[in-house]
GUVEX-350914 format. One record per residue (C-alpha): residue number from 1; x, y, z. Coordinates in nm, 4 decimals. Layout:
{paba NUM {X Y Z}}
...
***
This chain:
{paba 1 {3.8875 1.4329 2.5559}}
{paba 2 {3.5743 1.3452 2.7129}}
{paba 3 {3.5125 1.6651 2.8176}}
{paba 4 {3.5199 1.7995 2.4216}}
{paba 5 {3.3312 1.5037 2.3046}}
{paba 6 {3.0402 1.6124 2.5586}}
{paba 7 {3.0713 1.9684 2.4334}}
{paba 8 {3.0825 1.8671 2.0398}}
{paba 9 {2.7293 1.6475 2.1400}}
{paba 10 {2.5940 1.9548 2.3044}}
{paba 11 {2.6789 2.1722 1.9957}}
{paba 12 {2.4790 1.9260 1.7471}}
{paba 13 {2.1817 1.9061 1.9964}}
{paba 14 {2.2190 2.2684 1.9492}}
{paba 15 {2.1985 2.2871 1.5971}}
{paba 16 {1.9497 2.0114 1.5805}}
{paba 17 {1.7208 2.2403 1.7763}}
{paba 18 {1.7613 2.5871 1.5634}}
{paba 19 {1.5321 2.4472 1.2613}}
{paba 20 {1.2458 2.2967 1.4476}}
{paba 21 {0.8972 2.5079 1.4653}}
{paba 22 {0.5686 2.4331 1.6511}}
{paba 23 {0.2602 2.5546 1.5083}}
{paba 24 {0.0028 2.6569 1.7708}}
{paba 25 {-0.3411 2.6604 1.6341}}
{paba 26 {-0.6796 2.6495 1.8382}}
{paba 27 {-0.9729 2.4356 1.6666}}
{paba 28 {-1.2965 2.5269 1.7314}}
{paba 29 {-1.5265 2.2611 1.7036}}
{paba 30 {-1.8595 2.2495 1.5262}}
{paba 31 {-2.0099 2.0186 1.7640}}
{paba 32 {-2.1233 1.9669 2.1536}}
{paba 33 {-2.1749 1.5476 2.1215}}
{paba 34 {-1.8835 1.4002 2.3097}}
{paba 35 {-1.9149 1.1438 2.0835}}
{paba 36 {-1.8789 1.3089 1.7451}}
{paba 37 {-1.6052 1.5103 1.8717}}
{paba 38 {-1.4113 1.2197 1.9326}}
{paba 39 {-1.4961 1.0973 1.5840}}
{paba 40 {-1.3419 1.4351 1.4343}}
{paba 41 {-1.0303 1.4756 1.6534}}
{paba 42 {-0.9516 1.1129 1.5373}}
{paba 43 {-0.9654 1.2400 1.1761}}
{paba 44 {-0.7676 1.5665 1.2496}}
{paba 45 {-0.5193 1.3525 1.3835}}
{paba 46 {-0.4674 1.2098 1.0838}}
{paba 47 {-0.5374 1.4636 0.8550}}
{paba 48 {-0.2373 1.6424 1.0407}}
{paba 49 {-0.0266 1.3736 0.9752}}
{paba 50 {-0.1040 1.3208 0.5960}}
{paba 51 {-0.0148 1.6880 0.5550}}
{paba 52 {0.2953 1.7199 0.7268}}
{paba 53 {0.4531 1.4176 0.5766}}
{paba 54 {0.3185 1.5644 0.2095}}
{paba 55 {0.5125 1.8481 0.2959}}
{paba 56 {0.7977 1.7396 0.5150}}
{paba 57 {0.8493 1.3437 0.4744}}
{paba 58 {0.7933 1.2556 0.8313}}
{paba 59 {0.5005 1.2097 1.0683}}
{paba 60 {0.4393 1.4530 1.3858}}
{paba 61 {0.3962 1.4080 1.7324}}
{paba 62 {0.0787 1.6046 1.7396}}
{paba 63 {-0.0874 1.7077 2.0545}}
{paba 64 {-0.4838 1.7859 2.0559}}
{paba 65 {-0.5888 1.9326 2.3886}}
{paba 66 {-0.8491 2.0881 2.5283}}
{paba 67 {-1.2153 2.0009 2.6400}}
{paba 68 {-1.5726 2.1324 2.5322}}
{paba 69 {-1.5785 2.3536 2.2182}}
{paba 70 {-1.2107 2.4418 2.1432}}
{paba 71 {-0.8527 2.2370 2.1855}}
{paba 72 {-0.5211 2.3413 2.1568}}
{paba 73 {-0.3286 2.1798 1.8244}}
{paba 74 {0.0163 2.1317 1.8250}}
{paba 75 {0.2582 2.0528 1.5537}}
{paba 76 {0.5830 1.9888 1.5625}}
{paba 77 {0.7463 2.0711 1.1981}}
{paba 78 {1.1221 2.1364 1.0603}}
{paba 79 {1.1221 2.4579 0.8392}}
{paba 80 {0.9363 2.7755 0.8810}}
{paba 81 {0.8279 2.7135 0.5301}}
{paba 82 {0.6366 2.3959 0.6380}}
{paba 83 {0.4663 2.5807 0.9359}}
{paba 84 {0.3592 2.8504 0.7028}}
{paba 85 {0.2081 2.6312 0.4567}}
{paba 86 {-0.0135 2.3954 0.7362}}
{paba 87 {-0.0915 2.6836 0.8447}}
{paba 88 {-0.2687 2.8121 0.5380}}
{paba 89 {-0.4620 2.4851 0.4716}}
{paba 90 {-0.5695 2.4349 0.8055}}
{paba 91 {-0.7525 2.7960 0.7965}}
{paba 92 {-0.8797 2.7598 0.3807}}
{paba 93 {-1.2073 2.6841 0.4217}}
{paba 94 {-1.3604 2.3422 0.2681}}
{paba 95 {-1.5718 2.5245 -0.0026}}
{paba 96 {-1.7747 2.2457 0.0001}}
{paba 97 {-2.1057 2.2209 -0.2659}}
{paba 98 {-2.3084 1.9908 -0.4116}}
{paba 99 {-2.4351 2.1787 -0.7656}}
{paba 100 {-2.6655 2.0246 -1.0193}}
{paba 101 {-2.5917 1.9985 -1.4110}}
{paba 102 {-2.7671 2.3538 -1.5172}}
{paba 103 {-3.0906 2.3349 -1.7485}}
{paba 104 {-3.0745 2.4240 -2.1047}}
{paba 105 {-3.1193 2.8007 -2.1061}}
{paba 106 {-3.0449 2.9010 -1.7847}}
{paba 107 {-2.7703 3.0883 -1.6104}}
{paba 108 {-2.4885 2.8789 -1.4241}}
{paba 109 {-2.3225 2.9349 -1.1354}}
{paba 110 {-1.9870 2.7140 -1.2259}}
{paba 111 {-1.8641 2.5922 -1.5333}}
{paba 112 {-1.5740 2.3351 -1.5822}}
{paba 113 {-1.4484 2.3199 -1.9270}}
{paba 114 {-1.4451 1.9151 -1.9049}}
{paba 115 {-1.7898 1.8826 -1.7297}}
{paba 116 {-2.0156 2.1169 -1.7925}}
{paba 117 {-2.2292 2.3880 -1.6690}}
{paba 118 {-2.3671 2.3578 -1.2909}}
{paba 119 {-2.5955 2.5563 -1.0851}}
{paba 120 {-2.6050 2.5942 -0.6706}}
{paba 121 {-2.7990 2.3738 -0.4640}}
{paba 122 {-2.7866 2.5680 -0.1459}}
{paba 123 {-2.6181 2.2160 0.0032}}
{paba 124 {-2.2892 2.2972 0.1533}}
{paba 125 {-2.1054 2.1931 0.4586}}
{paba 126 {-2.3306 2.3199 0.7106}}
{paba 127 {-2.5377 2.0377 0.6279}}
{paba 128 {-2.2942 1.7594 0.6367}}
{paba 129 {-2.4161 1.5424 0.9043}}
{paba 130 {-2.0938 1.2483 0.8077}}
{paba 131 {-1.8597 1.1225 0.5433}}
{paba 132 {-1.8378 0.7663 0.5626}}
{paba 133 {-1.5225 0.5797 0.3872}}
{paba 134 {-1.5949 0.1953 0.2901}}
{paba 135 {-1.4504 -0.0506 0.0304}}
{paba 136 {-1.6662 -0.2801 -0.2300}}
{paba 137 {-1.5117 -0.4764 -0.4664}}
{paba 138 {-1.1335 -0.3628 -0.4641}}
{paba 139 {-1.2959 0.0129 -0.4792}}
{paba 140 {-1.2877 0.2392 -0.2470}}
{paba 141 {-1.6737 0.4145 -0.1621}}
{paba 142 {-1.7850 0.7077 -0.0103}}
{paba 143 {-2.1387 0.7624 0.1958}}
{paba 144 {-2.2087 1.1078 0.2282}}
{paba 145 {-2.5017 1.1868 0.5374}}
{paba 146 {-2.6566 1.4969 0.5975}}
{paba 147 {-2.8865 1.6465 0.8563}}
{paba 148 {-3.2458 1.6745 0.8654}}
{paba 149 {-3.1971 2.0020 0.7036}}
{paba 150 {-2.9889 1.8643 0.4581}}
{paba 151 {-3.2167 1.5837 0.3320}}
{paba 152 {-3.5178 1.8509 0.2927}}
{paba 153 {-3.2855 2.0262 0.0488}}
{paba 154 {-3.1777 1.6521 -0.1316}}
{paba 155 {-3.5500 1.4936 -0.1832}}
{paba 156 {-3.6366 1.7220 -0.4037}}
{paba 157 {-3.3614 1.7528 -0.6109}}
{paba 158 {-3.3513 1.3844 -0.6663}}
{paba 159 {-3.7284 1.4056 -0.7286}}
{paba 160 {-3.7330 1.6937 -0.9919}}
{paba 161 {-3.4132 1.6304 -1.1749}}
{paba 162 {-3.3758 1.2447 -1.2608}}
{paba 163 {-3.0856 1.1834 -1.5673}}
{paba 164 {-2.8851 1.5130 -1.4827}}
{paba 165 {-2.5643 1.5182 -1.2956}}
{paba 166 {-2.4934 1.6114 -0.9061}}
{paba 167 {-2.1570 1.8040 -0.9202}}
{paba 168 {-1.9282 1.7240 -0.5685}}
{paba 169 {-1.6968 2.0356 -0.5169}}
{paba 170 {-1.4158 2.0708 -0.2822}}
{paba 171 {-1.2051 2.3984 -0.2441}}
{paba 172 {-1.3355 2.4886 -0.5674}}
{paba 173 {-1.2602 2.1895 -0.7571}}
{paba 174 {-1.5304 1.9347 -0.8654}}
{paba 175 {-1.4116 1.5993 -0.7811}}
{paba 176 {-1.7173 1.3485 -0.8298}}
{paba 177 {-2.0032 1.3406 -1.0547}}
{paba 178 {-2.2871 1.1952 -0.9676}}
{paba 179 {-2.5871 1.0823 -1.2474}}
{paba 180 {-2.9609 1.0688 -1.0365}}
{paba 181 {-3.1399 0.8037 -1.1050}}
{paba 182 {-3.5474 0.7246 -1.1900}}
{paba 183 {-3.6718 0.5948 -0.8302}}
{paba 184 {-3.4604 0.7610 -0.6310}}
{paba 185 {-3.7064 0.9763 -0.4340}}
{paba 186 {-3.6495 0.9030 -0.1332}}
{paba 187 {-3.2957 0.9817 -0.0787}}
{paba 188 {-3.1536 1.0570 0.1902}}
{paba 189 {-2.7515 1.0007 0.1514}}
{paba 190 {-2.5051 1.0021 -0.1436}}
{paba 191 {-2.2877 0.7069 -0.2015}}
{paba 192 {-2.0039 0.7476 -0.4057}}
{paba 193 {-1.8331 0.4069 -0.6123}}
{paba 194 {-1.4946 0.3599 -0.8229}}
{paba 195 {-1.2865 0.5682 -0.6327}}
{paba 196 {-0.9320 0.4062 -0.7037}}
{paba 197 {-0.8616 0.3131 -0.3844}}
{paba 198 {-1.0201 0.2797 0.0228}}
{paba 199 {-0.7306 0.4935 0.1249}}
{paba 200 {-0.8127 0.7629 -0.0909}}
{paba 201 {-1.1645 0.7343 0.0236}}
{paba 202 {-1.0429 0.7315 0.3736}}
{paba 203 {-0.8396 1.0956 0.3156}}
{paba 204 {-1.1426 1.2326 0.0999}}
{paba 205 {-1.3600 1.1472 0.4154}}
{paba 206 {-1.1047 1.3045 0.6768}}
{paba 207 {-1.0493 1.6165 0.4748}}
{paba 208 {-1.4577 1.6705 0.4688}}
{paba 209 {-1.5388 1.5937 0.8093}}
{paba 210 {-1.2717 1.7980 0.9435}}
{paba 211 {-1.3658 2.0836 0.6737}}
{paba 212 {-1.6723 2.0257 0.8160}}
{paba 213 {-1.6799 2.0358 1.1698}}
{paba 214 {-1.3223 2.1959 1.2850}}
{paba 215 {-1.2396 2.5714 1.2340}}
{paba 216 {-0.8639 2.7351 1.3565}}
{paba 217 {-0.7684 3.0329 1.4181}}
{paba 218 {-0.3657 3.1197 1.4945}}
{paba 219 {-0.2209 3.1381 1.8515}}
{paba 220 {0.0363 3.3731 1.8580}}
***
């Protein structure tokens, strides 16, 4: 008897194993301060579990190794399906830009039918110095930073366009307005309030910085 109860165990181990996959991935990182790589494995980590638990329910054992300008990524996940899918938002890119409400008479680049018309900044991603997540008031807040190259390109679109609206897109989407106020010159960050909650904050942060700093390609 104990000899079939051993074998029965085996067989569910067995069976247990068939319908777990591991996706392999290697992320490149946009970055050579030891520091800020830290910062942006920390927020892979969790963007990895967010995603896998939107998908699947449950939260991986992720592994993230590797030193310098690349790591190996790990994920454990159930269905083939699920593996697939991670797979194809870890390599979308972010799409990230930050368009300006579009004069009267002139062409735009993007409309949205609830919005408006918007026209390209030239501020993207590459510019992206940090996405800060905070909470005020019950709210959750955002503080978007940029690099020296990115505040050149923000001064003067606070400067020349007071009263219009800064369109935030992500993947394509627009998910913040933003109205520029008189006196607001000297700019040098965008600080988003209202959002419904810090934890959404908190993911909207992750997803950017990652976006921002981490590219993957497959490993076979």
């Amino acid at each position: 008897m104990r000899k079939r109860i051993l074998a029965l165990s085996g067989l569910l181990f067995l069976t247990a194993c068939i319908g777990s996959q591991t996706l392999a991935m290697t992320a490149h990182f946009r970055t050579e301060d030891s520091g800020r790589k830290a910062q942006v494995i920390a927020a892979l980590e969790r963007v990895l579990e967010r995603r896998v638990y939107a998908i699947e329910g449950t939260i991986p054992d992720t592994i993230i190794r590797g030193e310098g300008e690349s790591a190996r990524v790990t994920v454990p996940v159930d269905e083939k399906e699920s593996k697939e899918i991670l797979a194809a938002q870890l390599t979308a890119p972010l799409g990230f830009r930050l368009m300006i409400e579009t004069a009267e008479g002139e062409e735009p680049d993007l409309t949205s039918e609830e919005f408006g018309s918007f026209s390209d900044t030239g501020i993207t991603e590459t510019v992206i110095d940090w996405v800060y997540a905070g909470e005020q008031e019950s709210k959750g807040t955002i503080s978007i930073t940029f690099t020296p190259e990115g505040v050149t390109l923000l001064k003067p679109l606070f400067e020349k366009n007071a009263g219009k609206r800064l369109g935030l897109f992500v993947h394509g989407g627009l998910v913040s307005t933003y109205v520029i106020r008189e006196g607001e010159d000297d700019k040098d960050n965008i600080v988003i309030t209202g959002i419904p909650s810090s934890d959404l904050a908190q993911i909207f942060a992750d997803d950017v910085n990652v976006g921002t700093y981490v590219t993957f390609t497959s490993i076979p």
